[in-house]
N, CA, C and O atoms as a printed pandas DataFrame, in Angstrom:
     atom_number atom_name residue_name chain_id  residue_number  x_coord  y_coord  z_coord
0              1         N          UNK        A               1    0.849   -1.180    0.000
1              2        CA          UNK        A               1    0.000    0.000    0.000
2              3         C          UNK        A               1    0.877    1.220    0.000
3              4         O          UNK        A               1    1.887    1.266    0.702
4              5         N          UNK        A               2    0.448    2.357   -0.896
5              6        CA          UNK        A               2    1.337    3.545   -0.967
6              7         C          UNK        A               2    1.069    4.309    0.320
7              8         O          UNK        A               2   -0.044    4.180    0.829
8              9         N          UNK        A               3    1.758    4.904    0.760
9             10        CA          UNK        A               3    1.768    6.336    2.007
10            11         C          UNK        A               3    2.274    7.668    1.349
11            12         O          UNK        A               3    2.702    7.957    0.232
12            13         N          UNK        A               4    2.027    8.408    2.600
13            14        CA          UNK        A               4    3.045    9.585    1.780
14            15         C          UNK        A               4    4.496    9.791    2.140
15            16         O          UNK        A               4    5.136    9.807    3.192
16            17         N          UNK        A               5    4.741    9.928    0.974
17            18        CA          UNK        A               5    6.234   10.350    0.565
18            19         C          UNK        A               5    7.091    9.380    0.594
19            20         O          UNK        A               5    8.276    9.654    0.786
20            21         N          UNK        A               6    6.587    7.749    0.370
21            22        CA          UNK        A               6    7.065    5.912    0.317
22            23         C          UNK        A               6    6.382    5.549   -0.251
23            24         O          UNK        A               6    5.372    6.170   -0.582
24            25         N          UNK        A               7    6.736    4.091   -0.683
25            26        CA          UNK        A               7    6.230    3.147   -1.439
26            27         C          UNK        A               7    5.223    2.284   -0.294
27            28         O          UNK        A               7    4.087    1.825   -0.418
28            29         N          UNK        A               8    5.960    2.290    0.590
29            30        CA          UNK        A               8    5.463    1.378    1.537
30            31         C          UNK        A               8    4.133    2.449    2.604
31            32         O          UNK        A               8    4.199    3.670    2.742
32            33         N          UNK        A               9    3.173    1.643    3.136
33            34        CA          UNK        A               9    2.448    2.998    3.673
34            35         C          UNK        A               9    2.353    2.417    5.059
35            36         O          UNK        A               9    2.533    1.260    5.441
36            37         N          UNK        A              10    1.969    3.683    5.822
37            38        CA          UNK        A              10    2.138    3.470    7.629
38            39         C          UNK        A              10    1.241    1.557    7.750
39            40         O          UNK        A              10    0.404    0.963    7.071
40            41         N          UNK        A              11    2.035    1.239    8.984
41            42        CA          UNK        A              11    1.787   -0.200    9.301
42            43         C          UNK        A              11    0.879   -0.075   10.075
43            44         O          UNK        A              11    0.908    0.859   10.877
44            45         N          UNK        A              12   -0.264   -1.048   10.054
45            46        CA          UNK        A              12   -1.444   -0.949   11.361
46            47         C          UNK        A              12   -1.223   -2.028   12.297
47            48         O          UNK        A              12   -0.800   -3.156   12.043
48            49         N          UNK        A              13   -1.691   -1.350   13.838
49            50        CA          UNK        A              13   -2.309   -1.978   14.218
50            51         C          UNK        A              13   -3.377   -2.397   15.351
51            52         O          UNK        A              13   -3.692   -1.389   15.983
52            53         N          UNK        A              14   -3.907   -3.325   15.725
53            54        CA          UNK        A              14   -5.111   -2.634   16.810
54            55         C          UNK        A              14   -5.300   -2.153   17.890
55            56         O          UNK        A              14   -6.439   -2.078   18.352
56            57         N          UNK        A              15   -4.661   -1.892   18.276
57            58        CA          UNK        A              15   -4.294   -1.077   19.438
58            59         C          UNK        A              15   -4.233    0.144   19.202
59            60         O          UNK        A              15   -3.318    0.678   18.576
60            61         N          UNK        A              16   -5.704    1.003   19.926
61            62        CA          UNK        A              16   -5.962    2.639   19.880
62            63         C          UNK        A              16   -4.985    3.087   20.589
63            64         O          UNK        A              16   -4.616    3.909   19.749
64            65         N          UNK        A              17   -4.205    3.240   21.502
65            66        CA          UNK        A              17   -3.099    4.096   21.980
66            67         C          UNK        A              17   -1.920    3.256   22.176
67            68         O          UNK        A              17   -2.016    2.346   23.000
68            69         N          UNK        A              18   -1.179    3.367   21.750
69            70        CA          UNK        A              18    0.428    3.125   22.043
70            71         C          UNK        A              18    0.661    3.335   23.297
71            72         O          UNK        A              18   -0.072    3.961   24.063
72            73         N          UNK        A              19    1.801    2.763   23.581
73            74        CA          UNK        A              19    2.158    2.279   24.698
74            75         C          UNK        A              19    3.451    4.110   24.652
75            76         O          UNK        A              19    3.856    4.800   23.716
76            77         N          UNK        A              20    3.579    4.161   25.675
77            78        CA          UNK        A              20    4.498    5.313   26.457
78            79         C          UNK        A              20    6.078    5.442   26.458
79            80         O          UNK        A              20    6.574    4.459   27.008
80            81         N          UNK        A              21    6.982    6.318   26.027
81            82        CA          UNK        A              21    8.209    5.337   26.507
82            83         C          UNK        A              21    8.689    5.971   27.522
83            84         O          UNK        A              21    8.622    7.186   27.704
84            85         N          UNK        A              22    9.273    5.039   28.332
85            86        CA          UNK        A              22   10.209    5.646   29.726
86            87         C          UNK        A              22   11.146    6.627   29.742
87            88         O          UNK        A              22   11.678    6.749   28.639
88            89         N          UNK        A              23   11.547    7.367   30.561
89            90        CA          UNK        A              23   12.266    8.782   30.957
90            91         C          UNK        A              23   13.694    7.632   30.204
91            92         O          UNK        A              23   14.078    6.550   30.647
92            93         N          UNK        A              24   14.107    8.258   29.185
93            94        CA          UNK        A              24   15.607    8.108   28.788
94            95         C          UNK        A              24   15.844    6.633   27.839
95            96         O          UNK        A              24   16.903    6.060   27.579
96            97         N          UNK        A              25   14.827    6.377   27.556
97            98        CA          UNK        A              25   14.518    5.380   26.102
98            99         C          UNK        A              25   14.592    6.385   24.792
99           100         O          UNK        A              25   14.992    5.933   23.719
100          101         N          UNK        A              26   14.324    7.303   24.878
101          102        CA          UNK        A              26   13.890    8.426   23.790
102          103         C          UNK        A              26   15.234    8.774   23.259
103          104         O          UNK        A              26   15.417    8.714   22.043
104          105         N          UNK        A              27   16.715    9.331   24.502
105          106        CA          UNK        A              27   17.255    9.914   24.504
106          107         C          UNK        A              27   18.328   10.116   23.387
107          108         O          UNK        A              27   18.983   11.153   23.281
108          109         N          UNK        A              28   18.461    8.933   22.487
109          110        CA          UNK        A              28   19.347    8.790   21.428
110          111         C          UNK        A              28   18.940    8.783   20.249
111          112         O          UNK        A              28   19.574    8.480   19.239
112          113         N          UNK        A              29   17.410    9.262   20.387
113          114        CA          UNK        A              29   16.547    9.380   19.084
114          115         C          UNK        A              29   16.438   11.071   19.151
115          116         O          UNK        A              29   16.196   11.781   18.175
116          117         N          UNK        A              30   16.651   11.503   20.403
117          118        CA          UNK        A              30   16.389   13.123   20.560
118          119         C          UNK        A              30   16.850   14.043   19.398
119          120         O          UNK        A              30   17.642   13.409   18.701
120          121         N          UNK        A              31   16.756   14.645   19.172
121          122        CA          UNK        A              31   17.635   15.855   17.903
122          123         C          UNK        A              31   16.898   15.878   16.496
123          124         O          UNK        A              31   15.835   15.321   16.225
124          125         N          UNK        A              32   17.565   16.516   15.803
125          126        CA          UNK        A              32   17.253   17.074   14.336
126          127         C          UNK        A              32   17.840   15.835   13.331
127          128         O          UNK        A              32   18.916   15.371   13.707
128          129         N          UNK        A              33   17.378   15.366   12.350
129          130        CA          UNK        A              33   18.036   14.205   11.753
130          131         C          UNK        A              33   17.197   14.342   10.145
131          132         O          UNK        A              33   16.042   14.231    9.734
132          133         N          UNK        A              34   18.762   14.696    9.486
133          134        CA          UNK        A              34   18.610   15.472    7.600
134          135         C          UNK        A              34   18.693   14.166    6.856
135          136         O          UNK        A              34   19.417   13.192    7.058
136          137         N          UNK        A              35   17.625   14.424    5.801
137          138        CA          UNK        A              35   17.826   13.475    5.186
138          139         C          UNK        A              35   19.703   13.517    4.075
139          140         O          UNK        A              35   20.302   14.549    3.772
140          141         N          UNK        A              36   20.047   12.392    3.812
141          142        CA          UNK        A              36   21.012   12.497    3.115
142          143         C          UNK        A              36   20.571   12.440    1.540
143          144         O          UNK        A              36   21.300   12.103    0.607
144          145         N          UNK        A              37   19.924   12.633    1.506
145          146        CA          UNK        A              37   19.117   12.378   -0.120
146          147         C          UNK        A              37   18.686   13.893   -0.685
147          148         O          UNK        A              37   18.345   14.703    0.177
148          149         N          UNK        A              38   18.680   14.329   -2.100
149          150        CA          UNK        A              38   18.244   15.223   -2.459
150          151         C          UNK        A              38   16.903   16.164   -1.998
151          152         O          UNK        A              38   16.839   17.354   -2.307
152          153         N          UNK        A              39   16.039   15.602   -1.362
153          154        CA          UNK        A              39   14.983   15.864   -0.691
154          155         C          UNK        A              39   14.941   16.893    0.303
155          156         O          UNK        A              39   14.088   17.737    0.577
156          157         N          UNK        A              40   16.355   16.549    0.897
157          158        CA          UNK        A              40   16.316   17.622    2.261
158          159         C          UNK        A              40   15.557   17.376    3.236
159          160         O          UNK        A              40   15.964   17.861    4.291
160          161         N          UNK        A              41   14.515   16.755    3.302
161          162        CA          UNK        A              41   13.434   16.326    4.533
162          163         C          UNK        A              41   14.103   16.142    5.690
163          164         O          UNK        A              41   15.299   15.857    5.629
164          165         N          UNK        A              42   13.521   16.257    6.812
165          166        CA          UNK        A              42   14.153   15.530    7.965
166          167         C          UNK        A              42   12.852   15.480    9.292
167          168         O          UNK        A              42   11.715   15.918    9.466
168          169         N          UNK        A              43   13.755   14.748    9.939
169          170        CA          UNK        A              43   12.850   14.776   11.348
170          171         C          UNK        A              43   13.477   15.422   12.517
171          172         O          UNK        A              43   14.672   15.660   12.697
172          173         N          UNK        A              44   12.642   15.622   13.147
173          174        CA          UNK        A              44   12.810   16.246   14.818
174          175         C          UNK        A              44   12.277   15.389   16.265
175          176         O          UNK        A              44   11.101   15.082   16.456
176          177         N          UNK        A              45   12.862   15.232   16.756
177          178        CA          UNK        A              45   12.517   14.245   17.504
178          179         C          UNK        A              45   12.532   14.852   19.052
179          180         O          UNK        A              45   13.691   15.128   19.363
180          181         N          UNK        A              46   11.651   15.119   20.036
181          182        CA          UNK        A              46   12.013   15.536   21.510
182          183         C          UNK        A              46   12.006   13.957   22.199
183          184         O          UNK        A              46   11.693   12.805   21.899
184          185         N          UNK        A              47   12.657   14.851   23.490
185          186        CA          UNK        A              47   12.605   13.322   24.688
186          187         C          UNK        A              47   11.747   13.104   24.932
187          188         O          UNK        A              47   11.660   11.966   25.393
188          189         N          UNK        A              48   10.381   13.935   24.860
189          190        CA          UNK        A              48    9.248   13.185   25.920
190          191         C          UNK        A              48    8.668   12.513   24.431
191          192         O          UNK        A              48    7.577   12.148   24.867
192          193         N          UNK        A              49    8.656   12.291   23.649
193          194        CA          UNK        A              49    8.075   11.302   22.926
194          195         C          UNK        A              49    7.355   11.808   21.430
195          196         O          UNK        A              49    6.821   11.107   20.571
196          197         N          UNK        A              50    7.545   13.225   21.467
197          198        CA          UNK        A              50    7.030   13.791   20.154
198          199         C          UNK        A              50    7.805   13.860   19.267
199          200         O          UNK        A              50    8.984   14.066   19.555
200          201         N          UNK        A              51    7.492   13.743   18.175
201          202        CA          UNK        A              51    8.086   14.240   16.539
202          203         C          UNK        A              51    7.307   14.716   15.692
203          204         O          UNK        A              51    6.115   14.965   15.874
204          205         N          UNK        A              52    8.307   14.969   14.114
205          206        CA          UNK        A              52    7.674   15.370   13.232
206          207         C          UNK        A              52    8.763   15.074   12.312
207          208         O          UNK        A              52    9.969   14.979   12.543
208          209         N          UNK        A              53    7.846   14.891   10.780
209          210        CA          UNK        A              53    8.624   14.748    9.913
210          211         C          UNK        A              53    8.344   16.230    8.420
211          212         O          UNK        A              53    7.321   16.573    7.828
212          213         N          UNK        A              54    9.375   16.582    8.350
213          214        CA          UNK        A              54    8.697   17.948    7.363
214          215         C          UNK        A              54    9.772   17.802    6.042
215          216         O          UNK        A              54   10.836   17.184    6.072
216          217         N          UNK        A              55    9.311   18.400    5.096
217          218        CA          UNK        A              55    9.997   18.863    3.939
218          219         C          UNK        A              55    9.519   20.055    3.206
219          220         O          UNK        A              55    8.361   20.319    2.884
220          221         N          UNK        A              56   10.479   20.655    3.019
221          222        CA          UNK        A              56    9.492   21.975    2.106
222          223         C          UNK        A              56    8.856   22.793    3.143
223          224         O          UNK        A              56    7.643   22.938    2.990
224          225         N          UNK        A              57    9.227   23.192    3.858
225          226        CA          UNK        A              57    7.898   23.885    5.035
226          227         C          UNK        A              57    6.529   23.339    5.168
227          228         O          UNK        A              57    5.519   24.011    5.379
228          229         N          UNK        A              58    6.609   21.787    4.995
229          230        CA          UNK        A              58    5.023   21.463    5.225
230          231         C          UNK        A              58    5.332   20.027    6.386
231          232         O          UNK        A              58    6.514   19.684    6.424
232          233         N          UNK        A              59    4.592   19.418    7.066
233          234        CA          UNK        A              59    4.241   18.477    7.854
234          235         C          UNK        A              59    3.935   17.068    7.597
235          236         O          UNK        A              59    2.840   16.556    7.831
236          237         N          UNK        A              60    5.075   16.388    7.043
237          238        CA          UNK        A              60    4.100   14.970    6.375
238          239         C          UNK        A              60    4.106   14.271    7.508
239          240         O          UNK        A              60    3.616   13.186    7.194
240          241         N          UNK        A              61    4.377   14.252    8.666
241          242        CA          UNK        A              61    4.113   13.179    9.978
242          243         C          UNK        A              61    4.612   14.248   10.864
243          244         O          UNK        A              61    5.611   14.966   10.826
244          245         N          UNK        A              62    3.163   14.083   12.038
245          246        CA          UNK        A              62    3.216   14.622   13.561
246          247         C          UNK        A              62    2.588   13.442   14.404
247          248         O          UNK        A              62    1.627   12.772   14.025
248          249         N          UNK        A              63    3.206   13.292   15.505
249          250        CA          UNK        A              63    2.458   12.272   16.056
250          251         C          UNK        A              63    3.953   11.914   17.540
251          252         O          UNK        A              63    4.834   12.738   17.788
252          253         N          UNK        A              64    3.845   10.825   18.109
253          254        CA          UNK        A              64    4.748   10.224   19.012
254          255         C          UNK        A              64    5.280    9.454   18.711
255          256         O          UNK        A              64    4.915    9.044   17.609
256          257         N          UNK        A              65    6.654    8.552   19.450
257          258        CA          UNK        A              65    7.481    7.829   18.956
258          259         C          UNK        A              65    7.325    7.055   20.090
259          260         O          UNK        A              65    6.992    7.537   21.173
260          261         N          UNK        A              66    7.571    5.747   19.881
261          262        CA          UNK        A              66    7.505    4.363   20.966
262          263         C          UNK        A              66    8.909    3.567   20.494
263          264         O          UNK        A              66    9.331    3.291   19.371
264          265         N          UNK        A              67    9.602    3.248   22.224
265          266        CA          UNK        A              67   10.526    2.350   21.626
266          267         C          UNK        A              67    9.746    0.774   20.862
267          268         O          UNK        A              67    8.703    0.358   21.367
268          269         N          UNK        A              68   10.403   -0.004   19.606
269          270        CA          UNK        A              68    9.872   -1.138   19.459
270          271         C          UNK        A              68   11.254   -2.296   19.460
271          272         O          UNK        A              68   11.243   -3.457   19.051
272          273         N          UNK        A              69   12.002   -1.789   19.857
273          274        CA          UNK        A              69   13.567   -3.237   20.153
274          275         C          UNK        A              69   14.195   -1.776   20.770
275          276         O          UNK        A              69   13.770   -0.655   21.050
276          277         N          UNK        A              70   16.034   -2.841   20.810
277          278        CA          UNK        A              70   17.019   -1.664   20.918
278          279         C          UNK        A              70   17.141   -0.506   20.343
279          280         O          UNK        A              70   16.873    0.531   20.950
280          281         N          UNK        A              71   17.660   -0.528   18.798
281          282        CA          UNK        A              71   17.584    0.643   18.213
282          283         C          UNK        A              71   16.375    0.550   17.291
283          284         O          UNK        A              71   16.666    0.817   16.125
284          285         N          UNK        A              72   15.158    0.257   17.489
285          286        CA          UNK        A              72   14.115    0.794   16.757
286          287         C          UNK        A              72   13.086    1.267   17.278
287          288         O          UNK        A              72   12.869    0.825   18.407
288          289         N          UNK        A              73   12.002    2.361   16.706
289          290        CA          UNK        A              73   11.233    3.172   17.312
290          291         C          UNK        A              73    9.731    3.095   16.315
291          292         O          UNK        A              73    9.720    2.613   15.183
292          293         N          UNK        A              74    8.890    3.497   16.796
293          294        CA          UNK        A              74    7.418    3.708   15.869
294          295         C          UNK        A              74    7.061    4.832   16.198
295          296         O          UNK        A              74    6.923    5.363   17.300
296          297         N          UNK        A              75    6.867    5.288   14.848
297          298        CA          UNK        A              75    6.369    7.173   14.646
298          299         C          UNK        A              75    4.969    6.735   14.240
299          300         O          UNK        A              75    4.712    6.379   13.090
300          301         N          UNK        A              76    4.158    6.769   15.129
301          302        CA          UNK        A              76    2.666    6.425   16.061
302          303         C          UNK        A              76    1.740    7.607   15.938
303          304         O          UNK        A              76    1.843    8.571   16.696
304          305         N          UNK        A              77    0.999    7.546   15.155
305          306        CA          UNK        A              77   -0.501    8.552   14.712
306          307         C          UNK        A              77   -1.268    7.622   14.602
307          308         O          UNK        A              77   -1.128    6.406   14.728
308          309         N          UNK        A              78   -2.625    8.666   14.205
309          310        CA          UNK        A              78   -3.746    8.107   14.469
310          311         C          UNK        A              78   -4.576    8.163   13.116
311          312         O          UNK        A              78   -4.714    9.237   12.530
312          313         N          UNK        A              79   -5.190    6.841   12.576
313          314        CA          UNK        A              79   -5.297    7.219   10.934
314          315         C          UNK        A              79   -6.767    6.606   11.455
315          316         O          UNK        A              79   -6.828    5.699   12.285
316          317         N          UNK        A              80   -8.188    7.365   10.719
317          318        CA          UNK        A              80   -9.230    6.868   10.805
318          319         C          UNK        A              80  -10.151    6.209    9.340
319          320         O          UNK        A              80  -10.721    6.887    8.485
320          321         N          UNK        A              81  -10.043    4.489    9.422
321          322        CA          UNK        A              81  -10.432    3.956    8.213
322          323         C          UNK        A              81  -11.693    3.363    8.860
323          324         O          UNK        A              81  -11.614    2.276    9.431
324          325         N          UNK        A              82  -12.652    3.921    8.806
325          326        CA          UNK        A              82  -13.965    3.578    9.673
326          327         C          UNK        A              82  -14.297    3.040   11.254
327          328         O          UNK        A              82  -15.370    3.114   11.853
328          329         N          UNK        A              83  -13.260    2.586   11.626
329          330        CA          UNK        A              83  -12.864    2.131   12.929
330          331         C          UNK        A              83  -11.252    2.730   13.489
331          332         O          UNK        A              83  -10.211    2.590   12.847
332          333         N          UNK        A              84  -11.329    3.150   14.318
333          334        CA          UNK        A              84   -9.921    4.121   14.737
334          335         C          UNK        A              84   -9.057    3.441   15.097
335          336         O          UNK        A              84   -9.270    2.945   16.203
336          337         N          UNK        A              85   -7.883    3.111   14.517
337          338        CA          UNK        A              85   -6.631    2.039   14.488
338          339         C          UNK        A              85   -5.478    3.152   14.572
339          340         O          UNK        A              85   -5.313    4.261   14.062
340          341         N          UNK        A              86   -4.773    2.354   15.433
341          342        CA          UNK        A              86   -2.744    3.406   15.374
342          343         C          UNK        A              86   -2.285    2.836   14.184
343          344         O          UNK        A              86   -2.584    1.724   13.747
344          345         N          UNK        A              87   -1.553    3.649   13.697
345          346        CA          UNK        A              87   -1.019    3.126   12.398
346          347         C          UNK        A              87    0.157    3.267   12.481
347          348         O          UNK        A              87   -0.155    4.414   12.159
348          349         N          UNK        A              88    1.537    3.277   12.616
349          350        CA          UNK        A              88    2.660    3.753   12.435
350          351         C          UNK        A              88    3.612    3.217   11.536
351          352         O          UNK        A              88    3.374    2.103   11.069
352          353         N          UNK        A              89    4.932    3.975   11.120
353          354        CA          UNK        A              89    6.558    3.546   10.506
354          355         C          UNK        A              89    7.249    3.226   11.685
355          356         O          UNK        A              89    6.962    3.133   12.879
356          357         N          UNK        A              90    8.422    3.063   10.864
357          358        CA          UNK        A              90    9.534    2.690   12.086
358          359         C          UNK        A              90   10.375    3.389   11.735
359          360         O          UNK        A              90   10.245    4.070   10.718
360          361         N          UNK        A              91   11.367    3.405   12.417
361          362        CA          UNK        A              91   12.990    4.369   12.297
362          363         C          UNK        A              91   14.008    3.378   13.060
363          364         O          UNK        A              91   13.661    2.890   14.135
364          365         N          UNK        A              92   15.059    3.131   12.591
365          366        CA          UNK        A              92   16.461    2.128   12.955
366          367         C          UNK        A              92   17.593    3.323   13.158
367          368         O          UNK        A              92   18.087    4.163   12.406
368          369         N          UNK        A              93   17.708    3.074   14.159
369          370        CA          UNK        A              93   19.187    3.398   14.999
370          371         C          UNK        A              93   20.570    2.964   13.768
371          372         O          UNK        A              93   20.841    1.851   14.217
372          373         N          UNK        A              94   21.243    3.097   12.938
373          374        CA          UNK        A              94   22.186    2.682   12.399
374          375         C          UNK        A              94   23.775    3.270   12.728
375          376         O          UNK        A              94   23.836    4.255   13.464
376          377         N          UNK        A              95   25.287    2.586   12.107
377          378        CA          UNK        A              95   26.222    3.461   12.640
378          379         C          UNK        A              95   26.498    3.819   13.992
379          380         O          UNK        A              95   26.887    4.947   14.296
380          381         N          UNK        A              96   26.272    2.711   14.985
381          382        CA          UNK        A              96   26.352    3.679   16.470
382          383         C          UNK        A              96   25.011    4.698   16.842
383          384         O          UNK        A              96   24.948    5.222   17.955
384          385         N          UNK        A              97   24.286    4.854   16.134
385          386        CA          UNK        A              97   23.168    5.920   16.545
386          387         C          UNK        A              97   23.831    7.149   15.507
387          388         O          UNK        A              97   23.469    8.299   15.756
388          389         N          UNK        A              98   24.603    6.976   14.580
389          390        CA          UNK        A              98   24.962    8.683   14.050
390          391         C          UNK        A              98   23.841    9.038   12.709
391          392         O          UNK        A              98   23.411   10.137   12.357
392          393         N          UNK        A              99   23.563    7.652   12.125
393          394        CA          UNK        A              99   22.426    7.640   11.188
394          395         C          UNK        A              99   21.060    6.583   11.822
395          396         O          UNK        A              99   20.984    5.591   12.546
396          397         N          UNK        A             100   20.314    7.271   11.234
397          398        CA          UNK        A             100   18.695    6.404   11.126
398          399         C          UNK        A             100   18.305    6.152    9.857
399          400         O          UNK        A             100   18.638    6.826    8.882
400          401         N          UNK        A             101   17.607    5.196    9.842
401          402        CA          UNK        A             101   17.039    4.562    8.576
402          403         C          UNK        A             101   15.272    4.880    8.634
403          404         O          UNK        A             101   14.683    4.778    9.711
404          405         N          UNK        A             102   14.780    5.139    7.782
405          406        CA          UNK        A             102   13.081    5.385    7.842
406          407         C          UNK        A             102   12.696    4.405    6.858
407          408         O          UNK        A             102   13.235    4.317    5.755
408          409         N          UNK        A             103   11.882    3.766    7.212
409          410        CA          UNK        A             103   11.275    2.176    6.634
410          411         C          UNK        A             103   10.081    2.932    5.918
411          412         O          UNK        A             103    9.497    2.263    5.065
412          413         N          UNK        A             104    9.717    3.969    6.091
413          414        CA          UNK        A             104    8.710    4.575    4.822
414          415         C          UNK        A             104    9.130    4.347    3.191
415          416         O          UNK        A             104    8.694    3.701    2.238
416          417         N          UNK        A             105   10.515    5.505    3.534
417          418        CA          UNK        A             105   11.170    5.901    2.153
418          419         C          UNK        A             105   12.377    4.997    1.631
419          420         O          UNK        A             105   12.932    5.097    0.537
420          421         N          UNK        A             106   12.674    4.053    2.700
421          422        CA          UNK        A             106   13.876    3.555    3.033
422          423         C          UNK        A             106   15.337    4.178    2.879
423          424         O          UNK        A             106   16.440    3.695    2.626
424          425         N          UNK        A             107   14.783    5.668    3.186
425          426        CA          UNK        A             107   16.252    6.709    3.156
426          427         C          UNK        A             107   16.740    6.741    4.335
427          428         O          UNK        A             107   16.269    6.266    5.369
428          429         N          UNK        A             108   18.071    7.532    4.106
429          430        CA          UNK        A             108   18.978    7.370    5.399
430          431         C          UNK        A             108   18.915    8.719    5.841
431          432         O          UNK        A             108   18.527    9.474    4.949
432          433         N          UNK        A             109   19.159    9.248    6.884
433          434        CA          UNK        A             109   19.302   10.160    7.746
434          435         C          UNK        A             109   20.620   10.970    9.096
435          436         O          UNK        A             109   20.823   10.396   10.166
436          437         N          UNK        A             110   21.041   11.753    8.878
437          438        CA          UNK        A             110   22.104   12.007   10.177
438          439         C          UNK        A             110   21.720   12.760   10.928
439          440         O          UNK        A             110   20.815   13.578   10.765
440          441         N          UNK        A             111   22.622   12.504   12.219
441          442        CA          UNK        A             111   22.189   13.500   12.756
442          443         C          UNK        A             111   22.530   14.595   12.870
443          444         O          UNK        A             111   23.448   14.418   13.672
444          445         N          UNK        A             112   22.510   15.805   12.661
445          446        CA          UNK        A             112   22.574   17.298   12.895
446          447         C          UNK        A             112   22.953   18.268   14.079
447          448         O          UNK        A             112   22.892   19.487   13.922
């Protein structure tokens, strides 16, 4: 299924709220992170659990982040297809934590 701005589109599943992450799970996802690709896009990530993903001065993902392993995370919104389901991507820790990978676009990312 297409999403925006991937081939691949946000993953569902049934569970209306995501689970929380703990004080200092977040902490190596924290910061600004550019795409390395012509695009320029990037994400922003705080500790308490929010992000966003933008390009161009516009918003293609707002929502929270959940740890889902060691270095992987779910960028967690709320998509309504007649019944209200979480839908989210993922993001991979790569390099020590200096790049991330986004399983949307399957582009790479640094950090900033």
């Amino acid at each position: 299924q297409d999403g925006p701005g991937g081939q691949d589109g946000p993953r569902g599943s049934a569970a209306a709220e995501p689970p929380r992450a703990a004080p200092g799970q977040l902490r190596a996802l924290a910061g600004k992170w550019l795409s390395t690709a012509q695009a320029r896009d990037y994400f922003v990530f705080k500790g308490d659990g929010r992000g966003a993903w933008l390009a161009r001065g516009r918003t293609l993902w707002q929502g929270r982040v959940t740890p889902a392993g060691r270095y992987t995370f779910r960028l967690v919104f709320q998509q309504s297809t007649g019944a209200q389901r979480a839908a989210y991507w993922e993001v991979k820790l790569i390099e020590g934590g200096r790049r991330l990978v986004f399983d949307g676009t399957r582009q790479i990312y640094r950090k900033v």
